[in-house]
C-alpha positions in Angstrom: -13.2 40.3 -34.1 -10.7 42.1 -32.0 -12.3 40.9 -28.1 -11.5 38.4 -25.9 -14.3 35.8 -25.3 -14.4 33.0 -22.9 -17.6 30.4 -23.0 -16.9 28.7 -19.0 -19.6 27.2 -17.4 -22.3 28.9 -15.7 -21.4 29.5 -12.4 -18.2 28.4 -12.6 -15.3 29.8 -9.8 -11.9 30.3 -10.6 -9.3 28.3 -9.0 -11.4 25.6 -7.8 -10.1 21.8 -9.7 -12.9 19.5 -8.5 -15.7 19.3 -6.2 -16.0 16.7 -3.4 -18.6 15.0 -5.8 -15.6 14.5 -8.1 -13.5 13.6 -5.7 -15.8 11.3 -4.2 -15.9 9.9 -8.3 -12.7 9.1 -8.2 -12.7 6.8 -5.0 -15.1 4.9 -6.2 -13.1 4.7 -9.4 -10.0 3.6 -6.8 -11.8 1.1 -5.0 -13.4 -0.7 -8.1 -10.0 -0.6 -9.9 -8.3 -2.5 -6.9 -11.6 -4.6 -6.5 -10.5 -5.7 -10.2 -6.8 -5.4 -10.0 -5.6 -6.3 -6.4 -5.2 -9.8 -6.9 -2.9 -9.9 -10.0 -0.8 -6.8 -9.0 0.2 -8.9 -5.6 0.4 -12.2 -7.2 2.6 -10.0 -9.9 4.7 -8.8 -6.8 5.0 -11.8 -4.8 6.2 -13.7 -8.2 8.9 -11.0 -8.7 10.3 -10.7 -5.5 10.0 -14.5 -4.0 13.7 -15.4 -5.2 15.2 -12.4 -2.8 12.8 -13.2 -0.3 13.6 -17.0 0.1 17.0 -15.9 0.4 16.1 -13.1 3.0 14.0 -16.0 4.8 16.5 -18.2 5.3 18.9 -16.1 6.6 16.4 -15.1 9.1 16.0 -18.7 10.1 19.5 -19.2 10.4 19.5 -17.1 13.6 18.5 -19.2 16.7 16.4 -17.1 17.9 13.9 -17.1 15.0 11.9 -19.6 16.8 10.5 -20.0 19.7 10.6 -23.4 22.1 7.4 -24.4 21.3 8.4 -24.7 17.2 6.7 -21.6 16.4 8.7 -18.1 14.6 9.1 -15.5 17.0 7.0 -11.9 16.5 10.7 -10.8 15.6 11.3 -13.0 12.9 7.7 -12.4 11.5 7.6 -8.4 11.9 11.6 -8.7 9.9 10.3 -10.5 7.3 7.1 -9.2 6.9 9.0 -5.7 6.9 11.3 -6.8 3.5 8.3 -8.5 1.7 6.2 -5.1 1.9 9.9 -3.0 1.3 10.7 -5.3 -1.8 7.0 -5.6 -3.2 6.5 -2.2 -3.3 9.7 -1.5 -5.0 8.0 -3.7 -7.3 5.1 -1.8 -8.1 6.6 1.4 -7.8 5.4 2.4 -10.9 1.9 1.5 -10.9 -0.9 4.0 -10.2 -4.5 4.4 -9.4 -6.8 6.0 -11.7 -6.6 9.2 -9.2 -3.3 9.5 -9.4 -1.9 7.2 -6.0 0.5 5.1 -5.5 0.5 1.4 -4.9 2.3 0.3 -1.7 2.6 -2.6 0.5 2.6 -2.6 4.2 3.7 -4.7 6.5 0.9 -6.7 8.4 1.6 -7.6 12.6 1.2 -10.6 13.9 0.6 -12.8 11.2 3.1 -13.6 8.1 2.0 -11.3 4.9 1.6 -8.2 3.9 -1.7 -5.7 3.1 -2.0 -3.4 -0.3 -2.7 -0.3 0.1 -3.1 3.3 -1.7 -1.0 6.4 -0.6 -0.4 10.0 -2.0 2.9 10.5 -3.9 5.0 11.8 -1.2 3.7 9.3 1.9 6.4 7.5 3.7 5.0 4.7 4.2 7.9 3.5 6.6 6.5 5.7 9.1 4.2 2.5 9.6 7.2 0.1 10.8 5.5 -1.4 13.1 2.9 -3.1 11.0 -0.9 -3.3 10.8 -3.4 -5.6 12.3 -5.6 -7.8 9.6 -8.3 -5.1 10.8 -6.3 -2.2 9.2 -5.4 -1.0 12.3 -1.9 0.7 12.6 -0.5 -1.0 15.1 0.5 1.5 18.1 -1.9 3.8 16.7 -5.8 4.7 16.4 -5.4 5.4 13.0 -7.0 3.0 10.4 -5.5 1.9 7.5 -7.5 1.7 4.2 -7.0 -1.3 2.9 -7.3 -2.2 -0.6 
């Protein structure tokens, strides 16, 4: 048997990886893996990095304008730190990956002390989103939404 044979599927075209049906598979494997995973990858996070952020934090309070007159922290203060929490807890899971293939990554939330998880391709800079996002996964300065996870 001297002949080349190939048994594809019926129908099949050449060059084409996965349908939107396959794509749309793999969101919903996503967004069940961080419905079962989300709290102990951040509680994993926040555990590594809370030495080098107490340290971070008190620094920050050391400066006198970290609070305001009526005892609360300044939107400074809050956007700083809320900047190094998502920069160092994302460090921390920078080898962690969805089952399709993204990458975990913390952002910085605005307005309120914490930080959001969130999935993003390989190559996204997520430090194009300095300025924080609302609790509504709203990028702050922006109409864009953020999917949150």
């Amino acid at each position: 048997m001297s002949e080349l044979q190939h048994h594809g599927i019926l129908g099949m075209k050449w060059g084409i990886r996965r349908t939107s049906a396959q794509l749309g598979n793999l969101s919903k494997k996503d967004s069940n893996w961080i419905a079962k995973k989300s709290d102990k990858i951040t509680a994993q996070a926040e555990k590594k990095t809370s030495r080098e952020l107490n340290k971070y934090a008190n620094e920050l309070l050391k400066n006198p304008d970290a609070v305001t007159k009526s005892g609360k922290l300044s939107s400074a203060t809050i956007t700083a730190y809320n900047r190094k929490k998502a920069e160092l807890m994302s460090q921390s899971v920078s080898s962690l990956r969805s089952p399709s293939g993204k990458v975990v990554q913390f952002v910085a939330k605005r307005g309120e002390v914490g930080v959001m998880m969130a999935l993003a391709d390989e190559g996204y800079n997520i430090s194009q989103l300095k300025n924080g996002v609302w609790s509504s996964g709203r990028v702050a300065y922006k109409k864009t939404v953020l999917d949150k996870a």
